[in-house]
N, C-alpha and C positions, 0 to 999 in steps of 0.2 A: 376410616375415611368415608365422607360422607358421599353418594351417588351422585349420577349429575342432574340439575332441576329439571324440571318437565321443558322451562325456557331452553335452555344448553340442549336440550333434545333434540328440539324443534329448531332451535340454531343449524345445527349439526343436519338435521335432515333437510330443510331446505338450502344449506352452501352444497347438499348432492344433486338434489335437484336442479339447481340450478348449473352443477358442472355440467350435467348428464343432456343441459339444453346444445353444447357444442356436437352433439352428436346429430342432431335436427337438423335437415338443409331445407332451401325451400319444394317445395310438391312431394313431398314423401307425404307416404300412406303410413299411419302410424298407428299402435295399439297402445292401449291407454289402460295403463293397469289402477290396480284395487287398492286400497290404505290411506293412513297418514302423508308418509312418503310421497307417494304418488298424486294424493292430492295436491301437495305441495305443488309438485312437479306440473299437473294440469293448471294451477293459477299461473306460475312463469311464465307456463306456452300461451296461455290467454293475452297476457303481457306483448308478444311476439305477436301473435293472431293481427291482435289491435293494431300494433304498428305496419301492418300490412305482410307479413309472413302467412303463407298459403300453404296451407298441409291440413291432411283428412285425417280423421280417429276413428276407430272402433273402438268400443271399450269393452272390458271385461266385465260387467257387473253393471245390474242397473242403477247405482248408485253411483260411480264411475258417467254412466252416462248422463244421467238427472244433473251433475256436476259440471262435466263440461259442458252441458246445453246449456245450463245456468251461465257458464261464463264466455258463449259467444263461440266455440270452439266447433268448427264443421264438423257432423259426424255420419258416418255410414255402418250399415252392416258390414261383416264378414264377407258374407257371400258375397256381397256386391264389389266390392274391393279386392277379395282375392290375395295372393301375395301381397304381406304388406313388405315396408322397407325396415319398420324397427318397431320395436317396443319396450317401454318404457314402464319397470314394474318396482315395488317393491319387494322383501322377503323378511320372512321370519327369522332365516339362519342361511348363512352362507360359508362356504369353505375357500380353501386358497384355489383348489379344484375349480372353483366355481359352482358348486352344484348345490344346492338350494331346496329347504322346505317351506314352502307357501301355502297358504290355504286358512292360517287363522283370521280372516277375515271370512272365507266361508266361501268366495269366489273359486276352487283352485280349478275345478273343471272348464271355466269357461278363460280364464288363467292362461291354462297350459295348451288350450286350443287357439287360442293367439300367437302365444310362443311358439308356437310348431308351424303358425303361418307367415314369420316374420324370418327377414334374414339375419337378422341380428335382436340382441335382446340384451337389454341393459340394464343393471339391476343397480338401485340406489338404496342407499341405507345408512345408517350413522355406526359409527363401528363397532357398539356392541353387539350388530347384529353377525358379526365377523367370527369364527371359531374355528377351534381347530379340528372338529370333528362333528358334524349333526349331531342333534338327540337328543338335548338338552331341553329343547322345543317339542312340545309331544307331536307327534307327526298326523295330518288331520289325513281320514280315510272317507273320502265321499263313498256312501252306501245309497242302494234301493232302499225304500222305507219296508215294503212287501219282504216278513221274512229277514227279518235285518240281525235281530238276534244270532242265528243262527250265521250269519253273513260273520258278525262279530265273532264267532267259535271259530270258525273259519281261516280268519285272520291270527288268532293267539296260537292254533295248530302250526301255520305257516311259521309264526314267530318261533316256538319252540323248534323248529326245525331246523331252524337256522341257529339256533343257540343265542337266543336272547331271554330265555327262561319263561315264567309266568309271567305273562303282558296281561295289563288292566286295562282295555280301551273304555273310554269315558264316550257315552253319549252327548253332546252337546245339547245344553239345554238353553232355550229365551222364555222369561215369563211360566215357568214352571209345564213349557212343553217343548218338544224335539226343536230345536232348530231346526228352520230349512232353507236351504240354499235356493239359490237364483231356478234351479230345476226344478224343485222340489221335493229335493234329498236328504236324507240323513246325513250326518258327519259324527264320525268315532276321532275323539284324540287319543291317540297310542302313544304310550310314553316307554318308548324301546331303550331309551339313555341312549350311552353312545350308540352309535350305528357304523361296525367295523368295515360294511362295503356297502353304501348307497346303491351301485349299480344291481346288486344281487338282492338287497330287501324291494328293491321296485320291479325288478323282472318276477319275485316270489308274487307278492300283492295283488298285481295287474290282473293275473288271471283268474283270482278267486273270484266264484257264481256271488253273484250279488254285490262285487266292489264297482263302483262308478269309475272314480280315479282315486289318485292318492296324490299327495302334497310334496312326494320328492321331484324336484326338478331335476333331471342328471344331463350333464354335459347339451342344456339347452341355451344357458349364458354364453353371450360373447363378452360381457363386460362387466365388472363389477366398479360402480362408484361408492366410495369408501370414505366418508366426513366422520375425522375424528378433531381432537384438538390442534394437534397438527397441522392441520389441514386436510385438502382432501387429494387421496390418491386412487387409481383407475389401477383396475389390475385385468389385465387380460389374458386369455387363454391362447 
């Protein structure tokens, strides 16, 4: 049976975006996450904006930000805003748990420092981003560039330790050099496969000298918006 087209995709991810706008009231402080997804989800609110809906964004990622300036949408730093009310993200993988790998976009640092300032966090996706287990998605590991090598050892020690065997983390490459992120970081995708307890490989990870962040979200969703053919369904924690 043949996948679904790139259109059926993008059907599927904007009917989540667009659920995920009932979550919006007016004067919320909002974070404005990174992707396809999300981008979707910033043209809707733009939509709202125009018809006179009043709410501020921070976004994660200067692409995210270049976006919604482009489309008229108020924006603030962080710091200047403080607690937000919500944010509004995509994800790579998500479980029924709610807990979530992000970062293939290369955002997840500035991501999960959102997410940790919002009192809610809503995640939109079309459902095959739905499983039943992480790890299928290689898991991105924001690194220091100083030393990174070695940061990588690092990391496949910790994984063997946990019993996930020989880990191969891939350097992320653009244009035949390192990627870097909005900081100016490295990112390793680790492909651990399944991943028997999310909360234990990211309490492992965190600590290693030289790791940034890592792309597990744990128990930082309040909400997952879920567009399949069905329709779309909200799962909550």
């Amino acid at each position: 049976m043949a996948g679904p087209t790139s259109f059926d995709a993008n059907a599927l991810k904007r009917a989540a975006a667009a659920r995920a706008l009932d979550f919006v009231a007016e004067g919320m402080k909002l974070g404005l996450g990174t992707g396809s997804t999300a981008e979707l989800f910033l043209e809707l609110l733009a939509e709202r904006v125009r018809a006179g809906l009043r709410v501020v964004g921070t976004p994660t990622s200067q692409r995210t930000e270049d976006k919604a300036r482009s489309l008229g949408i108020p924006i603030e730093g962080l710091d200047a805003l403080g607690t937000l009310d919500l944010v509004v993200d995509g994800a790579d993988e998500a479980d029924d748990n709610l807990d979530l790998i992000k970062g293939g976009g290369g955002a997840l640092v500035r991501e999960k420092i959102v997410a940790a300032s919002a009192t809610r966090m809503v995640v939109i996706a079309d459902e095959s981003k739905l499983v039943r287990r992480l790890g299928a998605y290689p898991l991105p590991v924001e690194v220091v560039p100083f030393g990174h090598a070695t940061t990588r050892t690092r990391i496949c020690a910790e994984a063997g330790a946990l019993g996930y065997g020989t880990l191969s983390p891939v350097l992320r490459m653009k244009q035949g050099k390192p990627f870097l992120s909005d900081n100016g970081n490295y990112i390793y995708d680790c492909p651990f496969g399944a991943i028997a307890d999310a909360s234990a490989l990211a309490a492992a990870l965190s600590p290693i000298a030289g790791v940034v962040e890592h792309g597990l979200f744990v128990k930082m969703a309040s909400a997952l918006v879920i567009a399949g053919a069905s329709g779309v369904r909200v799962i909550e924690g």
